[in-house]
C-alpha positions in Angstrom: 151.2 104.7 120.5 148.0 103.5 119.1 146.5 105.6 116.3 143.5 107.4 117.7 140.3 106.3 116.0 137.9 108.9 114.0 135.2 109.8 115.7 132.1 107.8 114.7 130.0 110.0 112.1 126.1 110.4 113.6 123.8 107.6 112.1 122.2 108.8 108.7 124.7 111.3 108.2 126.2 112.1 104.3 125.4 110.0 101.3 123.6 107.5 103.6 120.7 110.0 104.2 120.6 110.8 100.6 120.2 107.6 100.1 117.4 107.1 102.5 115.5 110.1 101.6 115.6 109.4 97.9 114.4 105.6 99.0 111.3 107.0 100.6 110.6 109.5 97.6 110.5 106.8 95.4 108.3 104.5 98.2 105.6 107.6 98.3 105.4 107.7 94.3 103.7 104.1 94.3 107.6 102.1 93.4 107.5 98.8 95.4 110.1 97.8 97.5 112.8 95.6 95.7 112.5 98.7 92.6 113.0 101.1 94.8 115.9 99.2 96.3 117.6 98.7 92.9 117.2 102.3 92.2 118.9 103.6 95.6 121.6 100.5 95.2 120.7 98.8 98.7 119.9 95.5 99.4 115.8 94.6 100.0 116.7 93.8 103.4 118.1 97.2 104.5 115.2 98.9 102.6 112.5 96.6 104.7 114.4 98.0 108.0 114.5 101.6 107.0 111.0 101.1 106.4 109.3 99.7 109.4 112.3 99.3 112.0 113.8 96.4 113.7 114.2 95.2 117.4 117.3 93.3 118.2 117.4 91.4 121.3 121.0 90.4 123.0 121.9 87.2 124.6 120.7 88.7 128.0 117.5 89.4 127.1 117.8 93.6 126.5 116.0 94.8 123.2 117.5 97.8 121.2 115.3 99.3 119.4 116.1 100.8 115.9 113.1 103.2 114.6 111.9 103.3 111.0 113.5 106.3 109.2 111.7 109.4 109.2 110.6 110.8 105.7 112.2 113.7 104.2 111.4 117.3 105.3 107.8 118.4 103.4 108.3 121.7 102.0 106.4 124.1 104.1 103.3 125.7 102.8 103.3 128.9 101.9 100.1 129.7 103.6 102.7 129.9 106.7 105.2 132.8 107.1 108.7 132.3 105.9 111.9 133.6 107.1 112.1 136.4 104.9 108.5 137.4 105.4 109.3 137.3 109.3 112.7 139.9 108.6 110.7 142.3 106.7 107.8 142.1 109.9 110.6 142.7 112.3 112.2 145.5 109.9 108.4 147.3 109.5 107.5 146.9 112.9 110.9 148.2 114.3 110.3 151.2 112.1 107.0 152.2 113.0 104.8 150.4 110.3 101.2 149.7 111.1 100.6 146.0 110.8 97.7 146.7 107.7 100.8 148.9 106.1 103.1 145.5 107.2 100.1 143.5 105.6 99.9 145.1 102.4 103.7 145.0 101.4 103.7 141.1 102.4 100.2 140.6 100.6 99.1 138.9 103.9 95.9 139.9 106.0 96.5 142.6 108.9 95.5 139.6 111.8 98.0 137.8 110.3 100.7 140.4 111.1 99.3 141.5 114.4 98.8 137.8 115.4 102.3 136.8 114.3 104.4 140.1 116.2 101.9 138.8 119.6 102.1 135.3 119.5 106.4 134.9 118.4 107.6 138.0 120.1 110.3 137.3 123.3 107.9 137.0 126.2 110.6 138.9 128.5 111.5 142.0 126.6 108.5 141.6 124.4 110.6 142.6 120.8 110.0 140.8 117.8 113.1 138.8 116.6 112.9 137.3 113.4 114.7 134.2 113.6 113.8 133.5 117.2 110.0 134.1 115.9 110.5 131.2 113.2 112.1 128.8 115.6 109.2 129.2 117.9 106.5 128.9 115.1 108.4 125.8 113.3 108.9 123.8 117.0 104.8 125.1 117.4 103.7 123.5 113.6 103.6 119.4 114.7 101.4 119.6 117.6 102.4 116.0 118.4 100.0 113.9 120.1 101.5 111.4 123.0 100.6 107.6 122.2 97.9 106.7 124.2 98.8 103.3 125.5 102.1 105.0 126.9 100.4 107.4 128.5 98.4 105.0 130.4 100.2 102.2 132.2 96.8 100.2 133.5 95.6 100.3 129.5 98.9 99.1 128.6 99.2 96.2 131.3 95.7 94.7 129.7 96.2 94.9 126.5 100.1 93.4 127.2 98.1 90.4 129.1 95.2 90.3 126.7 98.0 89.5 124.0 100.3 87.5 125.5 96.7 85.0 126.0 96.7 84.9 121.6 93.8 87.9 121.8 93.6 89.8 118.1 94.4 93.8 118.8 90.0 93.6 117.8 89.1 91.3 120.0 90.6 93.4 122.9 88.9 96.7 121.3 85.4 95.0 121.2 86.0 93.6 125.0 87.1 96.8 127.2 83.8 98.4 126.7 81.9 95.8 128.2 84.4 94.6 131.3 84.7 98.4 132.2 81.4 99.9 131.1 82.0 103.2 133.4 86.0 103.6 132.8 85.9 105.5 129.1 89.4 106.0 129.3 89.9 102.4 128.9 88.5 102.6 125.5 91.0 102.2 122.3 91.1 100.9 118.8 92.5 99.0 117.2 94.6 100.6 115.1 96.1 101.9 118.0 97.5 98.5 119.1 98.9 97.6 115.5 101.1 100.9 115.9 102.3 100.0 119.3 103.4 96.5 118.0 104.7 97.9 114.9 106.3 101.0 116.6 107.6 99.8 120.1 109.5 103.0 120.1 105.8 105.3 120.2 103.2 102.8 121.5 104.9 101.4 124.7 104.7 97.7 123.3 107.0 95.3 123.6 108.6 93.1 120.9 110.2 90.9 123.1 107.5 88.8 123.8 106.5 87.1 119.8 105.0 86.7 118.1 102.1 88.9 119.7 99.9 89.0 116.8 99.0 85.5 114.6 100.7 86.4 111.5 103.7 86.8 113.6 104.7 89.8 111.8 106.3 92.6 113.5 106.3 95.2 111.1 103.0 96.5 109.0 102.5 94.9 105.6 102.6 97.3 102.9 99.2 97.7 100.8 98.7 99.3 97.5 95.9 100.9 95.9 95.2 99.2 92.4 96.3 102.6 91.3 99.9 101.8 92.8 100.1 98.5 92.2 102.6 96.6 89.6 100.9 95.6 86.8 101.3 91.6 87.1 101.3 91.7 82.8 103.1 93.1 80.7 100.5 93.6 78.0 97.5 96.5 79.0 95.3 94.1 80.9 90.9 94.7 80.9 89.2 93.8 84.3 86.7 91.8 84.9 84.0 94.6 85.8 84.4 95.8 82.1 83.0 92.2 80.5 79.8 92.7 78.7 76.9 92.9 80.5 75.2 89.7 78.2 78.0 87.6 79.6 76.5 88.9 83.7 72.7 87.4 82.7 73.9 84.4 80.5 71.8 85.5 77.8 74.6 85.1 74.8 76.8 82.2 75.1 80.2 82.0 74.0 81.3 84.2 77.2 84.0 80.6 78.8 85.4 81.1 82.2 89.0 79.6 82.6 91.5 78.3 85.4 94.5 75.7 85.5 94.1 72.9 88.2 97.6 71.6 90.0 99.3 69.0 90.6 101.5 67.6 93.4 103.8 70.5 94.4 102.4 73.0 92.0 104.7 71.1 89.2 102.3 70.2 86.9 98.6 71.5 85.4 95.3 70.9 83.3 93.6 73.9 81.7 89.9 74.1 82.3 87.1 76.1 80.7 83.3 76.2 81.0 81.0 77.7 79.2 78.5 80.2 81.3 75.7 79.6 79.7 75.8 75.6 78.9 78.6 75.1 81.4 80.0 73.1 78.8 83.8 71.9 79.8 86.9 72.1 77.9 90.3 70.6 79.0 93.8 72.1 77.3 96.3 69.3 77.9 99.7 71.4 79.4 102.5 68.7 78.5 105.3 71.1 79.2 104.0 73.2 81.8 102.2 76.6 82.0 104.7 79.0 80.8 103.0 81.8 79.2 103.8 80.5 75.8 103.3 77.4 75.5 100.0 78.1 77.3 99.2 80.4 74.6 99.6 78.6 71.6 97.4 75.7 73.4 94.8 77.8 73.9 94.7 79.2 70.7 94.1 75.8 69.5 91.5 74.9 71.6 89.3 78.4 71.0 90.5 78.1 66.8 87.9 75.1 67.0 85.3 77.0 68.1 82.8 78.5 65.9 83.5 82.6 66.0 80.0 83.1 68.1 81.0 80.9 70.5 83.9 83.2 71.6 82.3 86.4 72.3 84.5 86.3 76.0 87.5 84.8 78.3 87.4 85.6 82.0 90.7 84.6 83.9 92.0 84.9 87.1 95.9 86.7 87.6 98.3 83.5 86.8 101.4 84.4 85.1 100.4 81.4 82.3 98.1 84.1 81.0 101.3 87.0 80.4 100.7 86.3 76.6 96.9 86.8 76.2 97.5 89.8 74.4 98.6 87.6 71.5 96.4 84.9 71.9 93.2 87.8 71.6 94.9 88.8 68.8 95.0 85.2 67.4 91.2 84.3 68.2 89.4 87.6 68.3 88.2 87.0 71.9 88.7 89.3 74.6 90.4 88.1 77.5 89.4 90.0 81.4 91.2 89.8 84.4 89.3 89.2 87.8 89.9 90.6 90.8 93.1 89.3 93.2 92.3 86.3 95.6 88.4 86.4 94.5 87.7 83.3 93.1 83.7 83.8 93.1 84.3 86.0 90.2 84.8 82.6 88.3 81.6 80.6 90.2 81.1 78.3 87.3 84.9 77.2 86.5 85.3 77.1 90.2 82.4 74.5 91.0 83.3 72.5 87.4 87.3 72.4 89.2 85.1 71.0 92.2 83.7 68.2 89.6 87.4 67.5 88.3 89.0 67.0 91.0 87.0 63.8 91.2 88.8 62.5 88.3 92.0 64.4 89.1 93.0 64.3 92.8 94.8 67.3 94.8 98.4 66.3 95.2 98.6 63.8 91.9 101.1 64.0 88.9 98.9 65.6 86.3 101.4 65.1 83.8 100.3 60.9 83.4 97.0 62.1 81.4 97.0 62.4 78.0 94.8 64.8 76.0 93.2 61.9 74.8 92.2 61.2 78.6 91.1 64.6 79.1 89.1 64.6 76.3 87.3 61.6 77.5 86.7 63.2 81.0 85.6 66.3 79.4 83.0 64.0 77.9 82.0 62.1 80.7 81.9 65.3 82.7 79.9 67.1 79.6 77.3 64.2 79.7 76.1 63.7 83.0 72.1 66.0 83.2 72.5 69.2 85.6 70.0 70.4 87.6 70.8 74.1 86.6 70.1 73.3 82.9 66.4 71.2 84.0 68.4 68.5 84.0 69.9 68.7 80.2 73.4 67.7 80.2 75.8 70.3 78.7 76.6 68.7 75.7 72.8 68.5 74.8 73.0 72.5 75.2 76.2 72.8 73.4 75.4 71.2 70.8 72.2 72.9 70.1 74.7 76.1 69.9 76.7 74.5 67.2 73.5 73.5 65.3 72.5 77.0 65.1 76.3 78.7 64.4 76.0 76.2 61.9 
């Protein structure tokens, strides 16, 4: 006889809930996905579909549906009754107690009492049951609200159709109002529609019909305050908004903006600062790359030139080639600050001087075949030609006035 098979444990049952709710604890403390992976011992896979859920369509067509994992059970406030407070109600009240006398051994305003024994007590017999009163107030406590686009099917046919024709969840949000000026129930936002695309299982949304939305994403990004997010350096890093205010009006010089420029296939780079004030341009010749240290010790050689006025100030964006500017600010004396993620305009002037370069150094070339001697004489030629924003001095005109004077 064949040996009977064990029946099949619920899902999330045992030490694969623990694991879950101790992935999610660490999730809402700030810990990014692939740490909080390591630390529960899952792969970043399985902590990505715990997280926001998965739809698996079969080779007929039918979707199954797996739902993100719920968090783990909050800790009720105490502001609500507990068990125990509920037993000593029901113990009071069956002997006789006045709700203010119930009140004052629990500590807990009389309306409280008298609202509690009316609102929890058995509707048929009308006696106050203490565990039968805290199932009835915990299944009361969610109040859940039903999703609007699955409680109306004619909302949720045009916004289907409205996507499936490449429409952004805003675009259909904006529109509505003014194709069905007198129907205010066909009114949405669009926040509503990303969680019906993100959570089929609540929204009434389909996945089967991708991608939907233009990233083609079919779970919700994860953002992060700059509170939560990972440092990108190792080394205590200053931002960008904390940089003197002389280097804002271009009043002292010496305050260089910086930036690498790549090659074909990201392989290869050229360093590039500018000056703020003269937007005078230097070029650090990378012959082995833009690894942190050997990106270091060529800009310390580059800045060691400089007279110690002229280096009041570095502003950078987030590359990984600047991991070691701890050591080269302790090298140089000059501070080194961070701009913003993805905003370039932080750096205006080495942006628009990368602008000028790439005249002499073409997107999608091998950087690598210049030699410092050839940036050098670019940096020249560059430094050389008369710019409007200087009444038509060149840079090196400026720059060189600077020197006269540290001198």
């Amino acid at each position: 006889m064949p040996k009977p098979r064990r029946p099949r444990k619920p899902p999330g049952a045992g030490p694969e809930q623990a694991k879950r709710d101790h992935y999610l604890r660490l999730m809402a403390q700030g810990m990014n996905n692939s740490a909080a992976c390591r630390k529960v011992g899952i792969n970043r896979r399985t902590g990505t579909r715990w997280r926001y859920g998965r739809t698996i369509t079969s080779a007929d067509g039918e979707s199954r549906i797996y739902a993100p994992i719920a968090a783990p059970k909050r800790a009720v406030s105490t502001r609500y009754l507990s068990e125990s407070e509920r037993i000593t109600i029901a113990d009071e009240h069956r002997a006789g107690s006045s709700s203010r006398t119930i009140a004052a051994l629990l500590d807990r305003a009389p309306s409280t009492i008298s609202r509690e024994i009316n609102r929890n007590s058995d509707p048929e017999t009308g006696d106050y049951h203490p565990f039968a009163a805290h199932q009835r107030a915990a299944a009361r406590r969610p109040r859940p609200k039903p999703a609007k686009l699955r409680t109306s099917a004619e909302l949720r046919e045009l916004v289907q159709e409205l996507l499936d024709q490449r429409w952004s969840p805003e675009q259909i949000c904006r529109t509505l109002p003014s194709q069905y000026p007198d129907r205010p129930e066909l009114r949405l936002t669009p926040e509503t529609i990303y969680q019906a695309l993100y959570r089929p299982d609540r929204g009434g949304l389909t996945r089967s019909r991708l991608p939907l939305l233009r990233t083609g994403r079919t779970y919700r990004k994860r953002r992060r305050s700059r509170e939560q997010r990972t440092p990108r350096f190792t080394d205590r890093s200053q931002s960008i908004h904390d940089r003197p205010g002389t280097a804002e009006d271009r009043a002292l010089p010496g305050h260089w903006e910086g930036d690498l420029i790549m090659g074909a296939h990201n392989r290869t780079a050229i360093g590039t600062l500018v000056e703020r004030t003269t937007r005078y341009v230097l070029l650090v010749h990378l012959p082995q790359g833009r690894n942190a240290a050997h990106f270091r010790d060529r800009l310390i050689t580059t800045f060691s030139a400089l007279p110690a006025g002229l280096r009041q100030s570095l502003a950078w964006d987030q590359g990984v080639e600047m991991g070691r500017h701890a050591e080269f600010t302790a090298a140089t004396s000059t501070p080194v600050y961070f701009c913003d993620p993805a905003s370039p305009w932080q750096r205006g002037s080495n942006e628009n001087t990368n602008g000028l370069l790439r005249q002499y150094f073409p997107k999608s070339s091998d950087l690598s075949m210049h030699t410092a001697e050839d940036l050098t004489a670019v940096a020249t030629e560059l430094n050389n030609r008369p710019r409007k924003i200087l009444d038509w001095d060149t840079p090196a005109q400026r720059f060189t006035r600077l020197l006269a004077e540290a001198a």
